[in-house]
C-alpha positions in Angstrom: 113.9 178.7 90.4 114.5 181.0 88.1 115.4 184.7 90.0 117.1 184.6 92.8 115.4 186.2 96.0 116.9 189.6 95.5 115.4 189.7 91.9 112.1 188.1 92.3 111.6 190.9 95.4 112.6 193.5 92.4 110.2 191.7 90.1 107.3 191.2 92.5 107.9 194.9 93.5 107.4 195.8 89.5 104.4 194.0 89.4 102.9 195.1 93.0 103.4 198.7 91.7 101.9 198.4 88.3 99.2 196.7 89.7 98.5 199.2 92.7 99.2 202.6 91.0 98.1 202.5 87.0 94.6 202.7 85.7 92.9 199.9 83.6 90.9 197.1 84.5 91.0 194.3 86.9 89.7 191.3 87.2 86.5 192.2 85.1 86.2 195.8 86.6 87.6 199.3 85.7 90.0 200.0 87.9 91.6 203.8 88.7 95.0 204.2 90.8 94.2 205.6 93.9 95.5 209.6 94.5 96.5 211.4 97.7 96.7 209.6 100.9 95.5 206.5 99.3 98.3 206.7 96.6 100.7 206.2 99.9 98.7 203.4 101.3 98.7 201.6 98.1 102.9 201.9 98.0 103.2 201.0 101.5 101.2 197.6 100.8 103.1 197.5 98.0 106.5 197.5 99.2 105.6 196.6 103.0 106.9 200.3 103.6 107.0 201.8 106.5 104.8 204.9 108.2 107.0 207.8 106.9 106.7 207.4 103.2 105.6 210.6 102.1 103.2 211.9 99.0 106.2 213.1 96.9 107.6 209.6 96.9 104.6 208.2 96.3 103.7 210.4 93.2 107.1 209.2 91.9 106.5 205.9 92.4 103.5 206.0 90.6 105.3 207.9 87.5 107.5 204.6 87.5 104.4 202.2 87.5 103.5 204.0 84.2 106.8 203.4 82.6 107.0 200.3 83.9 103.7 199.4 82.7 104.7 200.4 79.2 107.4 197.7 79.2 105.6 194.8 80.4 102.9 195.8 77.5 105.7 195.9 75.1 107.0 192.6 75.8 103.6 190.7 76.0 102.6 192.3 72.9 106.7 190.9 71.6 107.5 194.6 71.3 111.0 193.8 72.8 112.4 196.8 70.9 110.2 199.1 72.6 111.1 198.1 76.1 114.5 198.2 75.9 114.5 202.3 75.0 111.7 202.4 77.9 113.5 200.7 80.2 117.1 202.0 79.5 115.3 205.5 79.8 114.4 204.8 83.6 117.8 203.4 84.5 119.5 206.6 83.4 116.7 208.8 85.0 117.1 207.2 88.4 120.9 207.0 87.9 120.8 202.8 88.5 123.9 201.4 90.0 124.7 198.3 91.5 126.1 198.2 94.9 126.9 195.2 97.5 125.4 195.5 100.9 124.9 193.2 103.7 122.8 193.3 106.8 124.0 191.9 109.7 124.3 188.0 109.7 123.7 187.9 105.9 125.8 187.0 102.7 126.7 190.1 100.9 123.8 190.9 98.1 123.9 193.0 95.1 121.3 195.7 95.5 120.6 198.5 92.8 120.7 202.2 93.9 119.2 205.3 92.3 122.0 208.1 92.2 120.5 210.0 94.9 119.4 207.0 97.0 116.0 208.3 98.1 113.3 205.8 98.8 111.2 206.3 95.3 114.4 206.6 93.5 116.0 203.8 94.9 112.9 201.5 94.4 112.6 203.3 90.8 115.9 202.0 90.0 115.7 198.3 91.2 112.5 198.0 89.6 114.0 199.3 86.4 116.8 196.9 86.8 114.8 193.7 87.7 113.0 194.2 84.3 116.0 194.8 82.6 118.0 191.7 83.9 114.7 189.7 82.9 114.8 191.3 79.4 118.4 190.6 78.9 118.8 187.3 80.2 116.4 185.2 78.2 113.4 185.7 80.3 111.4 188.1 78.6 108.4 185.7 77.9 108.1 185.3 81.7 106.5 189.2 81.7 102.9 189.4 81.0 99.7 190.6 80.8 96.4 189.1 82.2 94.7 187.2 79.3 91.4 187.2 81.3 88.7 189.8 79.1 88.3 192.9 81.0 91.8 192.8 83.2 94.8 194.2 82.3 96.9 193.6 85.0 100.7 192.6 85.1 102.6 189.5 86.2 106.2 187.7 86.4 105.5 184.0 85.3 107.9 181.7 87.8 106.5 179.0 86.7 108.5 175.9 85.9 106.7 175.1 82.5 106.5 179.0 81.6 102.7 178.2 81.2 101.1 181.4 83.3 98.2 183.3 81.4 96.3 185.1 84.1 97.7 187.8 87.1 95.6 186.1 89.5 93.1 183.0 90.6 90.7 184.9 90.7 91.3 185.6 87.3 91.8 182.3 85.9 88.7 180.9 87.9 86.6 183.8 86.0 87.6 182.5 82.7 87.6 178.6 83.8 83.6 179.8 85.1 82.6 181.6 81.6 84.0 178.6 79.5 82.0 176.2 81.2 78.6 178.1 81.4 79.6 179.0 77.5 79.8 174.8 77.2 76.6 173.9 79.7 74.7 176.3 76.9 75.9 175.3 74.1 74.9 171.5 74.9 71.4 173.1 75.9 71.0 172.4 79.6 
């Protein structure tokens, strides 16, 4: 494994929110991040939050995804020296610190706090943080971009052979389909 749970929650989070709450395409269709009451439904799947997130976190949840977005298309396009900045420019907005905490019954964990601690900040900041760790320990080829046409969505690649090219199965399965029709035409049957 290459994260250890704490991180890969941080990383999934990233990806869960970049997918959710930027525009683009997915999976072979535009796609537009859902506003309002549906921007706070689409955090809550997200993150598994609860029933009290409110619109104002939501919005700045969202204005995260963006940045965040503009790191993992800096990396897959091997732009490292334009995520760092990116990134470096979220962890001092959200005032990233590390902190241990435990819960009841558990080891103690490093978690990463936003200076004020609010929900949006506080998942702002891990995010942030998750990325950076990635980028700064060796594991910046594991963020990417779909390579299926027409989807632009993000992944973490916890793969063992670092092989991952696609966000989804869906995805993959799309591209898999088109390369064989191209093939079942191109032998004319």
């Amino acid at each position: 494994m290459l994260f250890d749970s704490h991180m890969r929650t941080l990383l999934d989070a990233s990806v869960a929110l970049v997918n959710a709450l930027t525009d683009g395409q997915a999976r072979g269709r535009d796609y537009l991040a859902p506003e309002g009451a549906e921007r706070v439904g689409a955090v809550r799947a997200a993150l598994s939050a609860g029933a009290d997130l409110r619109l104002d976190e939501a919005n700045r949840l969202a204005d995260t995804a963006r940045a965040l977005r503009t790191v993992f298309e800096a990396v897959a396009a091997d732009r490292l020296d334009d995520a760092a900045p990116a990134l470096n420019a979220l962890l001092r907005e959200t005032g990233a610190r590390p902190q241990l905490d435990r819960a009841p019954g558990e080891p103690w964990q490093v978690h990463f706090h936003g200076a004020d601690d609010s929900y949006a900040v506080g998942w702002s900041a891990g995010c942030a943080t998750g990325l950076a760790m990635a980028l700064g320990g060796d594991y910046a080829g594991r963020l990417g971009l779909c390579a299926a046409p027409r989807c632009d969505r993000v992944y973490v690649d916890v793969s063992r052979n670092a092989g991952r090219q696609f966000c989804s199965t869906a995805c993959q399965n799309r591209v898999k389909a088109a390369a064989f029709r191209a093939r079942q035409a191109g032998d004319g049957t």
